[in-house]
VOPAGU-2260 file (C-alpha; in pm, 1 decimal, decimal comma):
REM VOPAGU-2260
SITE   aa  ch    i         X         Y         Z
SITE  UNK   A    0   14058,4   13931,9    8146,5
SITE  UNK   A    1   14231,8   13874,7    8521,3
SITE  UNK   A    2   13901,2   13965,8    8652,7
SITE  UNK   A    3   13665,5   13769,5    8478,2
SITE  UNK   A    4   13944,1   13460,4    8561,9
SITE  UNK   A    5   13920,4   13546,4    8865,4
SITE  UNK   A    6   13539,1   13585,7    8904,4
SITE  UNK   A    7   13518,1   13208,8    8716,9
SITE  UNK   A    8   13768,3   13051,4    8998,2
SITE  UNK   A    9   13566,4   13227,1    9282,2
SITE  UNK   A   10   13227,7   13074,5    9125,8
SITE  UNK   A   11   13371,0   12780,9    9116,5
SITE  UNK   A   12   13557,6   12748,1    9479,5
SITE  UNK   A   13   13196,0   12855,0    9654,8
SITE  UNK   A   14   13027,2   12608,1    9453,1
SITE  UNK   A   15   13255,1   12315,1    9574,0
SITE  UNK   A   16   13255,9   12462,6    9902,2
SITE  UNK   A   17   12874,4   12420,4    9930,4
SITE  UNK   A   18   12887,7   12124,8    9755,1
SITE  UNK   A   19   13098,5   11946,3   10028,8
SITE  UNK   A   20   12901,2   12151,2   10291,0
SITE  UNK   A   21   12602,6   12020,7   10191,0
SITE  UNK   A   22   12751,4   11674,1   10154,3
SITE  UNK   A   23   12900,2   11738,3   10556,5
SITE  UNK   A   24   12484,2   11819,9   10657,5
SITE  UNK   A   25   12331,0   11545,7   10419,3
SITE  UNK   A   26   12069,8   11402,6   10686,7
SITE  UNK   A   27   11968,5   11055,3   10638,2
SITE  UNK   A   28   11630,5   11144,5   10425,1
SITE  UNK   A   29   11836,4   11323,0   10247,8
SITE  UNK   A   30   12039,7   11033,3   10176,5
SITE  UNK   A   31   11757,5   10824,6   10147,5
SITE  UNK   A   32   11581,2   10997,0    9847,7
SITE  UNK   A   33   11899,5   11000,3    9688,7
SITE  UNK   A   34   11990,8   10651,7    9670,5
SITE  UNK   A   35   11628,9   10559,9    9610,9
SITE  UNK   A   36   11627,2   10745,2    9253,8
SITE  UNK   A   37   11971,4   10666,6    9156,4
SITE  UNK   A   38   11957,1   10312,3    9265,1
SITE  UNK   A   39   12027,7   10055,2    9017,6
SITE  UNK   A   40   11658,8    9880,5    8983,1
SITE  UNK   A   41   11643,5    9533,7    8886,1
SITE  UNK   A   42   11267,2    9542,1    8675,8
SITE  UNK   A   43   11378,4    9866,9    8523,8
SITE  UNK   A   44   11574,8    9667,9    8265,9
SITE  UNK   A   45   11434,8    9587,9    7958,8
SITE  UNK   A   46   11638,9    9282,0    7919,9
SITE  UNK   A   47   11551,8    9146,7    8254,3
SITE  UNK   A   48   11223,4    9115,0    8224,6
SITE  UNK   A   49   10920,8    9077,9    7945,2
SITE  UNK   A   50   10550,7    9147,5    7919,6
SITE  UNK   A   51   10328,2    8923,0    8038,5
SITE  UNK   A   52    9950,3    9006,5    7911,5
SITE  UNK   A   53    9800,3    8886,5    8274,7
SITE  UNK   A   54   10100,1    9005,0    8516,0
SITE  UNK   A   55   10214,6    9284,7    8341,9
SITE  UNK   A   56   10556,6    9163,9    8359,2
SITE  UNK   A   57   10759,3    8797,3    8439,0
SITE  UNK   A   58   11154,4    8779,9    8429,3
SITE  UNK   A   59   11347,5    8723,9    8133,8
SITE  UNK   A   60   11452,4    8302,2    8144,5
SITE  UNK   A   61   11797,3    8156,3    8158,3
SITE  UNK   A   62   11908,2    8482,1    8299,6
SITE  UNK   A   63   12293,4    8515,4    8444,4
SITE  UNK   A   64   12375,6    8893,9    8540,7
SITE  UNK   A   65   12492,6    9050,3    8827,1
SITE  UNK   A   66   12302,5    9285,6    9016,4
SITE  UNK   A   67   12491,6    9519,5    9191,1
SITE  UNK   A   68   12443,5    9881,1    9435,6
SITE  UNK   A   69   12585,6   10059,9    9674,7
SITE  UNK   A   70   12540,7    9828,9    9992,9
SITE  UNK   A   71   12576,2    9550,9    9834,0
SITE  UNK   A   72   12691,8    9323,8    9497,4
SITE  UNK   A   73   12509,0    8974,4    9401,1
SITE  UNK   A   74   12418,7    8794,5    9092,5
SITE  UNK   A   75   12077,2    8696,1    8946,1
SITE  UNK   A   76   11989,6    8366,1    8731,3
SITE  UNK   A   77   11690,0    8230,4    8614,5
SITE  UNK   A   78   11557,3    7889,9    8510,2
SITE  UNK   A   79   11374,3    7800,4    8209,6
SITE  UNK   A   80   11012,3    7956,5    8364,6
SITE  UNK   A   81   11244,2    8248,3    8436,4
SITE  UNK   A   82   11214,2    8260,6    8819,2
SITE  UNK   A   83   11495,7    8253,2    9038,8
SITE  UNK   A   84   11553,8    7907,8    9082,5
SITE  UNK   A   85   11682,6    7583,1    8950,1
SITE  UNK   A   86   11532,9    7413,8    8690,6
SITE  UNK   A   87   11499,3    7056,1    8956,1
SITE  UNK   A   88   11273,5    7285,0    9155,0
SITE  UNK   A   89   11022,1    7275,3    8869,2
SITE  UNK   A   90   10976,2    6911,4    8880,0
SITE  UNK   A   91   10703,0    6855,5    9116,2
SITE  UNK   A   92   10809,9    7133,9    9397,2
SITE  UNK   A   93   10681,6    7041,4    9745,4
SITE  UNK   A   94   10670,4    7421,8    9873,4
SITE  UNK   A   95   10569,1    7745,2    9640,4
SITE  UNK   A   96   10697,0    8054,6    9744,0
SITE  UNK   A   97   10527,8    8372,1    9627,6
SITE  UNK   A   98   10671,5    8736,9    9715,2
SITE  UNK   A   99   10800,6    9070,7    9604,1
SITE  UNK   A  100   11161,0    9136,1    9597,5
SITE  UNK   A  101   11189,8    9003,7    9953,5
SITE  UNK   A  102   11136,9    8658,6    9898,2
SITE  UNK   A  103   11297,1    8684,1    9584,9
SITE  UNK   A  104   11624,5    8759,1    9713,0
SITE  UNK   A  105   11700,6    9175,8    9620,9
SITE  UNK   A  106   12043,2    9243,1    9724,2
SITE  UNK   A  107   12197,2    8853,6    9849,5
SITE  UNK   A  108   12295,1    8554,9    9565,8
SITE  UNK   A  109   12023,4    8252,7    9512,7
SITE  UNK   A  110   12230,1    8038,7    9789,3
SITE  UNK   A  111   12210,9    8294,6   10074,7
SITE  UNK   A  112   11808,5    8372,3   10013,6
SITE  UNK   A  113   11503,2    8271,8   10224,9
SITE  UNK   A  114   11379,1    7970,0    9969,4
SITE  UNK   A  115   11745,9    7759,9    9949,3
SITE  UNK   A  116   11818,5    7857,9   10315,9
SITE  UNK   A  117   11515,0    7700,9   10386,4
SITE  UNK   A  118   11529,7    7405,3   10156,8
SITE  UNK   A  119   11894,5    7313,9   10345,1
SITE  UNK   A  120   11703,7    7337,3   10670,3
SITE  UNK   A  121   11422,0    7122,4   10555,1
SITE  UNK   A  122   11483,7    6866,5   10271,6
SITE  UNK   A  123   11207,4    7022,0   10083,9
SITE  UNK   A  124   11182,1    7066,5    9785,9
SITE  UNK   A  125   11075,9    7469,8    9671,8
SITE  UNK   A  126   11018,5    7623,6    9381,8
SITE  UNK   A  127   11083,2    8016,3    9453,0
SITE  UNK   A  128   10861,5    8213,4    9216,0
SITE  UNK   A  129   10858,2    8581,4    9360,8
SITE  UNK   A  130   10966,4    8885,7    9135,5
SITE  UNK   A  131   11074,7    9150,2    9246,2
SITE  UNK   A  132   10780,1    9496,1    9220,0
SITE  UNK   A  133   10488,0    9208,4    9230,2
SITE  UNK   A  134   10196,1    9294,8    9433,8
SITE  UNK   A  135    9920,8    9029,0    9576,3
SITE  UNK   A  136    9733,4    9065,4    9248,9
SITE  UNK   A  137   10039,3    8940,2    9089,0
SITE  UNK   A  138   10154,0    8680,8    9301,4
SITE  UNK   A  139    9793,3    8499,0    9293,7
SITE  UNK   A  140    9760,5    8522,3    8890,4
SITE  UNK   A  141   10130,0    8349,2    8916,4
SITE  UNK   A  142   10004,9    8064,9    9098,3
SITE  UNK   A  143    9710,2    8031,1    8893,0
SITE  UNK   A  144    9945,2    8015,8    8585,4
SITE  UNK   A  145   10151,5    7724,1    8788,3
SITE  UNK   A  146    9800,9    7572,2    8845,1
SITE  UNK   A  147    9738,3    7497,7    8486,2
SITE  UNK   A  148   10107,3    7299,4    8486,5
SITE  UNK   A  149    9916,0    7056,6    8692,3
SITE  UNK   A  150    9769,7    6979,1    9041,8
SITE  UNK   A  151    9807,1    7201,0    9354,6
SITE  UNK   A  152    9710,2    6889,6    9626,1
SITE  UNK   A  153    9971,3    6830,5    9860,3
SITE  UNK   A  154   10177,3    7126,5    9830,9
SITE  UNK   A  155   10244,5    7425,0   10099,6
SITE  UNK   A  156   10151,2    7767,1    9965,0
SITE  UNK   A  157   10396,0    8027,8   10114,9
SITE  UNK   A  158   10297,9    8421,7   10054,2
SITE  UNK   A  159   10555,0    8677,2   10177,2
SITE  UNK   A  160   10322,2    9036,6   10226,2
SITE  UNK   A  161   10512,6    9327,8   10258,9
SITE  UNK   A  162   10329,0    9692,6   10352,6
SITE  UNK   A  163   10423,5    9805,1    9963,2
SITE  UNK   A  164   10196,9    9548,8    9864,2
SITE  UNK   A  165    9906,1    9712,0    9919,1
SITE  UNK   A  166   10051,7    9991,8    9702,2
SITE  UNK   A  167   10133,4    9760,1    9429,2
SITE  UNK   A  168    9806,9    9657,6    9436,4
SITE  UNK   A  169    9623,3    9965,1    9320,2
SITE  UNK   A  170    9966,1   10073,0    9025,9
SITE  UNK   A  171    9775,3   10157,7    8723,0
SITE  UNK   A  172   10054,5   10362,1    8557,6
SITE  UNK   A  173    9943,7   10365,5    8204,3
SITE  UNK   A  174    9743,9   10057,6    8245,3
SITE  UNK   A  175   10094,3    9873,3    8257,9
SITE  UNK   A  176    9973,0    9651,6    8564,7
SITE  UNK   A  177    9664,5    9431,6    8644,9
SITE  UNK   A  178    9400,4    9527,3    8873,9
SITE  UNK   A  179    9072,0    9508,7    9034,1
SITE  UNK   A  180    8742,4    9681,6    8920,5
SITE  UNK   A  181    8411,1    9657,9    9071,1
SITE  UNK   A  182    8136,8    9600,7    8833,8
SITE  UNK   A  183    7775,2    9621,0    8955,8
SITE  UNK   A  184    7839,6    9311,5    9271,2
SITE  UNK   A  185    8115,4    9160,9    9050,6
SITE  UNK   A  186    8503,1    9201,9    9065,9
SITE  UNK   A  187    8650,5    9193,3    8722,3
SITE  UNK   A  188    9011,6    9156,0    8666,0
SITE  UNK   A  189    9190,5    9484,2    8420,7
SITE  UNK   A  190    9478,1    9301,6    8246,0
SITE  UNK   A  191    9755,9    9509,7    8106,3
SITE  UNK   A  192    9855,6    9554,3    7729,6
SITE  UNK   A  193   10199,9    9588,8    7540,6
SITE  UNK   A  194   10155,9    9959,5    7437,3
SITE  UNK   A  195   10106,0   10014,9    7811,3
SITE  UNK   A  196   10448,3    9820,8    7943,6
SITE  UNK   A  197   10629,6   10014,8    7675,2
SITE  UNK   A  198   10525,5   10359,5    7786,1
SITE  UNK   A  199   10591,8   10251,9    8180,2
SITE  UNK   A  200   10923,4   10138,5    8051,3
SITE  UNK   A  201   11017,6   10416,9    7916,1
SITE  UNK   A  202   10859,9   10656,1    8207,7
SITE  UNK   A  203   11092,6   10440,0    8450,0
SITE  UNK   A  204   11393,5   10494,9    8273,9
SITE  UNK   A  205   11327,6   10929,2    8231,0
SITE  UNK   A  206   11236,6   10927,1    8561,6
SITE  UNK   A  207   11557,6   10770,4    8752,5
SITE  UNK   A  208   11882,2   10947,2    8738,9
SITE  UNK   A  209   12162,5   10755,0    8565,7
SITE  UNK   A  210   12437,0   10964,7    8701,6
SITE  UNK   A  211   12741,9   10866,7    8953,3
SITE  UNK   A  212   12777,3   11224,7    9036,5
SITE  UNK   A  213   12443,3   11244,9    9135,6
SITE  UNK   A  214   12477,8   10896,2    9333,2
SITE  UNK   A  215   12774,4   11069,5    9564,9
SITE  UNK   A  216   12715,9   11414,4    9567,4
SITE  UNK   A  217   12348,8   11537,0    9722,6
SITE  UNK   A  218   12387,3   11918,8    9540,2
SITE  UNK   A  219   12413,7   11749,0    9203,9
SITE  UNK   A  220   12172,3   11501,8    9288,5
SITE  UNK   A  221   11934,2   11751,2    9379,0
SITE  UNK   A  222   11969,0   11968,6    9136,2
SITE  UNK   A  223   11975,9   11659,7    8829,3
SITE  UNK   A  224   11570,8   11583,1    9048,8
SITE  UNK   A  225   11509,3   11943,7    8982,6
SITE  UNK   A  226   11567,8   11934,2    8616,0
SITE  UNK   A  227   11429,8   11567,5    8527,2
SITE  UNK   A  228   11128,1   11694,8    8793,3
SITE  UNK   A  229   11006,8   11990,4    8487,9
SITE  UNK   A  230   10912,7   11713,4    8274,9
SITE  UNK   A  231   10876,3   11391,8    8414,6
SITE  UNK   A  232   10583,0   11230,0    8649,5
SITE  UNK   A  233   10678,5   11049,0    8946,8
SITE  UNK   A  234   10628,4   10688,3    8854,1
SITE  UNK   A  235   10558,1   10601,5    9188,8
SITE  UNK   A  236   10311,8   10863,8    9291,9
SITE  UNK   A  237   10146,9   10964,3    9019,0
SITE  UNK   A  238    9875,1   10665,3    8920,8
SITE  UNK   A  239    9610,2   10708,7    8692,8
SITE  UNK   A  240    9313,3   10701,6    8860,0
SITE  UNK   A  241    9058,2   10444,0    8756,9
SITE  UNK   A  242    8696,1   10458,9    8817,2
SITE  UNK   A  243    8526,0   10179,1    9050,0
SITE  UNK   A  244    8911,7   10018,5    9122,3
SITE  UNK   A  245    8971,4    9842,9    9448,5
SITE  UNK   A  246    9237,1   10002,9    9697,7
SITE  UNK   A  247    9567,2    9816,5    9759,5
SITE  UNK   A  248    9334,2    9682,3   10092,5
SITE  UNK   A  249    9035,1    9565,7    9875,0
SITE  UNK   A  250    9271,8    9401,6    9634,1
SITE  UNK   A  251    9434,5    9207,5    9924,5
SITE  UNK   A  252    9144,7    9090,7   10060,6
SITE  UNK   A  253    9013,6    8968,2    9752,8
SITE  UNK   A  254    9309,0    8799,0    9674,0
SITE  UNK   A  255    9309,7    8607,9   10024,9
SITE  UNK   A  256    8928,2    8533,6    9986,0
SITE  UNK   A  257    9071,8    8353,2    9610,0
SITE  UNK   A  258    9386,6    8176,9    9788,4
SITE  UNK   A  259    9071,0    8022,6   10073,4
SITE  UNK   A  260    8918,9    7859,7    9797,4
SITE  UNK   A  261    9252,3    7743,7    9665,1
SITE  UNK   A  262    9307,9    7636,8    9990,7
SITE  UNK   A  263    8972,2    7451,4   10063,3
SITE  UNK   A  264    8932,3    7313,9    9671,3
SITE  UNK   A  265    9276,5    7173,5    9646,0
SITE  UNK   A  266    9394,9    7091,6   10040,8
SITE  UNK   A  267    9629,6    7286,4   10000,5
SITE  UNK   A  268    9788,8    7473,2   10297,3
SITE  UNK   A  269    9849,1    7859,6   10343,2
SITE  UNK   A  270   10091,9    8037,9   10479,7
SITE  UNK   A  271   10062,4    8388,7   10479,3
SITE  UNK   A  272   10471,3    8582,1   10594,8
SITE  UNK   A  273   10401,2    8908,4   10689,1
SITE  UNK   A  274   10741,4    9107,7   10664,2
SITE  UNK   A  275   10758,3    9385,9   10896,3
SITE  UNK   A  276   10914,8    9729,2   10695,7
SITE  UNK   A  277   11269,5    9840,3   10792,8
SITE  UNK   A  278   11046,8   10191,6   10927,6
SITE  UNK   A  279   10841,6    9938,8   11256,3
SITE  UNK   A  280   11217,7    9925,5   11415,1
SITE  UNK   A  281   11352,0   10268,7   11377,5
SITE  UNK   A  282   11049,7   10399,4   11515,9
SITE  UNK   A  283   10863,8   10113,1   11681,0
SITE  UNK   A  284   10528,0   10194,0   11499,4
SITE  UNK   A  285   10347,1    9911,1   11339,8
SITE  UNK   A  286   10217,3    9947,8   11018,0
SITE  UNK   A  287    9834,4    9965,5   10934,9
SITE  UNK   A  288    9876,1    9658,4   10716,1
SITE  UNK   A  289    9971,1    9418,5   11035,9
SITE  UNK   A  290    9639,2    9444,8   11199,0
SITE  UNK   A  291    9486,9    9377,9   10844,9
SITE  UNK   A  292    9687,2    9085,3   10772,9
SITE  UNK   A  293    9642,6    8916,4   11105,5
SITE  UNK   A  294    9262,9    8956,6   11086,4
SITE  UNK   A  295    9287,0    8783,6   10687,7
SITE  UNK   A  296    9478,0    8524,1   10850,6
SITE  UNK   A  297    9285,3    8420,9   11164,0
SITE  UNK   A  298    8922,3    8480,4   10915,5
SITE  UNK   A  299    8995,4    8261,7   10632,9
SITE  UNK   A  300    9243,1    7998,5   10900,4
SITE  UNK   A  301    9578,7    8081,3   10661,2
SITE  UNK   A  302    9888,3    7994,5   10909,1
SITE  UNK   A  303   10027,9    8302,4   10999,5
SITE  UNK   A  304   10381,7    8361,6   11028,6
SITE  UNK   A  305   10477,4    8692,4   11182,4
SITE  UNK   A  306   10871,2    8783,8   11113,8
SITE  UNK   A  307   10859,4    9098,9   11362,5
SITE  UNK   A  308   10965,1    8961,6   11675,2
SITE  UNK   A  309   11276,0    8763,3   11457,5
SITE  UNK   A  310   11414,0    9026,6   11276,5
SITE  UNK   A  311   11604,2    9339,5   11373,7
SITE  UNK   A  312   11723,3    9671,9   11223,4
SITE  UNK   A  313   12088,7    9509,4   11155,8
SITE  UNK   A  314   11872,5    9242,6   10901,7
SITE  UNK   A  315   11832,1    9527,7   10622,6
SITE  UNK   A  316   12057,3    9742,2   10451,1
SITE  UNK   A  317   12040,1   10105,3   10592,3
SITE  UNK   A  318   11938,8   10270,3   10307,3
SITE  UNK   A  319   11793,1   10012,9   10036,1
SITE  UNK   A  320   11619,7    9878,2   10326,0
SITE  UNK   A  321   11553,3    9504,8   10192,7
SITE  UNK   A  322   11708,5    9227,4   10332,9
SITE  UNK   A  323   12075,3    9128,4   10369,9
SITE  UNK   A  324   12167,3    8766,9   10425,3
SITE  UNK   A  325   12120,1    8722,5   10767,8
SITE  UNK   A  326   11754,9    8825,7   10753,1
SITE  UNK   A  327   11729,4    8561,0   10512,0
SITE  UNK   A  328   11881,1    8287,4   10740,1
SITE  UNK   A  329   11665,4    8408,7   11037,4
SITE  UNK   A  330   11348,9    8384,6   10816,7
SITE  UNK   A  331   11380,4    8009,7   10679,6
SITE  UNK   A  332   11468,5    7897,8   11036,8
SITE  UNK   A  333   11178,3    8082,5   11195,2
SITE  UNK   A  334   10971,8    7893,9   10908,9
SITE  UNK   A  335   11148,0    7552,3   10895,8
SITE  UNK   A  336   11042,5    7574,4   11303,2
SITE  UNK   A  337   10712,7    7700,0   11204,4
């Protein structure tokens, strides 16, 4: 009986030993991958957000909750459209923003993000209708459903493009998301359906790991991946493939070609923000999607607004990599300027 005791509190000790040792050698990938799966996710929520037959998904209205993580703590409220904004900016908005999780503010409250930093700075009016996990597809099927509120004449058109974008673009996990298919020399538009959401809802939530252990110790975390690994896809990786579907590129570059017309039909005038990734200033590489942006931008004569020479690595949070507040204030100045 002493032995086996004793064999159990040896088993133990070397397990917390290499636990901590581990946790002493945890490089910053390491760290990386673990924060990214047991990160708290806004969209991942059922009650933040519902389905939307053309978008896939819109956020749930009159929202008030916080949303919270490691680097940072902030809460998230919705008007009566259910993006984050007022319900005033509804009322005949002078500026539309359109984004991802950038522009909509992930990790910093309403009053510290890009749109009301820039409405202080400016006097205009802005309706802020980015959700966070949007793609370009997205983002122009929300402005077409503002269009049929009423008239577009007059207004400035702001898109925020991040490199994930172009991933977005081509997410056909379970059919949960809209995209592009070539048809003959048409582009049709693949719209999403309930059944589809449900099942990428429910995929989301097997896949992350809901565990504080895992969150602060990397040999739990680890081996928690291993486990929900056996029988889980990766939700981020592992797209169905769909026959004759434009790339995340294509999809872009359809979408521009649709926001040209917008902005030749209605005199409109578009702005295209091109956000570099945390990655372009820890190494100093640009991303492919620069050079494809800036040659959109100078072919269909969108304004383009280039954030890379006004940000810095101190403007995003080391390891969820969006924006903190000061990126935010250095944005809506560069574009107040602009």
């Amino acid at each position: 009986m002493k032995k086996l005791l004793f064999s159990v509190i040896v088993f133990i000790a070397t397990i917390a030993i290499a636990a901590m040792a581990i946790e002493l050698l945890k490089t910053d990938r390491m760290a990386n991958a673990q924060y990214f799966r047991t990160r708290n996710v806004f969209q991942y929520h059922a009650e933040n957000i519902a389905f939307d037959a053309g978008r896939g998904y819109t956020m749930t209205p009159n929202l008030n909750t916080p949303y919270n993580n490691k680097e940072f703590t902030s809460t998230v409220t919705t008007n009566k459209l259910g993006y984050r904004d007022d319900d005033a900016s509804l009322n005949n908005p002078d500026v539309l923003m359109l984004g991802d999780s950038y522009a909509w503010g992930w990790g910093v409250d309403e009053q510290d993000g890009v749109e009301k930093q820039y409405e202080k700075q400016t006097g205009r009016k802005v309706l802020n209708m980015s959700v966070p996990g949007y793609g370009s597809i997205q983002e122009l099927l929300t402005l077409f459903a503002w269009e049929r509120r009423g008239p577009l004449q007059g207004k400035r058109i702001f898109v925020f493009f991040c490199a994930n974008d172009l991933q977005d673009n081509e997410n056909t996990s379970f059919n949960a998301f809209p995209y592009f298919v070539k048809s003959g020399n048409t582009i049709q538009l693949h719209t999403p359906d309930k059944p589809a959401f449900d099942k990428w809802q429910e995929a989301t939530n097997k896949w992350m790991i809901h565990s504080k252990l895992a969150a602060s110790n990397i040999l739990a975390f680890y081996t928690i991946a291993a486990i929900k690994n056996a029988g889980n896809k990766d939700v981020y990786k592992d797209y169905q493939a769909t026959t004759n579907r434009l790339n995340g590129a294509e999809a872009f570059i359809y979408v521009a070609e649709n926001l040209a017309a917008i902005q030749t039909q209605q005199q409109v005038q578009v702005t295209i923000i091109y956000i570099p990734p945390f990655s372009y200033y820890a190494s100093g590489q640009q991303d492919v999607s620069y050079k494809l942006v800036a040659d959109v931008c100078n072919k269909l004569h969108f304004r383009f607004a280039d954030l890379t020479p006004v940000l810095g690595i101190n403007d995003y949070y080391p390891l969820d990599k969006h924006w903190n507040a000061g990126a935010h204030r250095k944005a809506a100045q560069f574009l107040a300027r602009y």
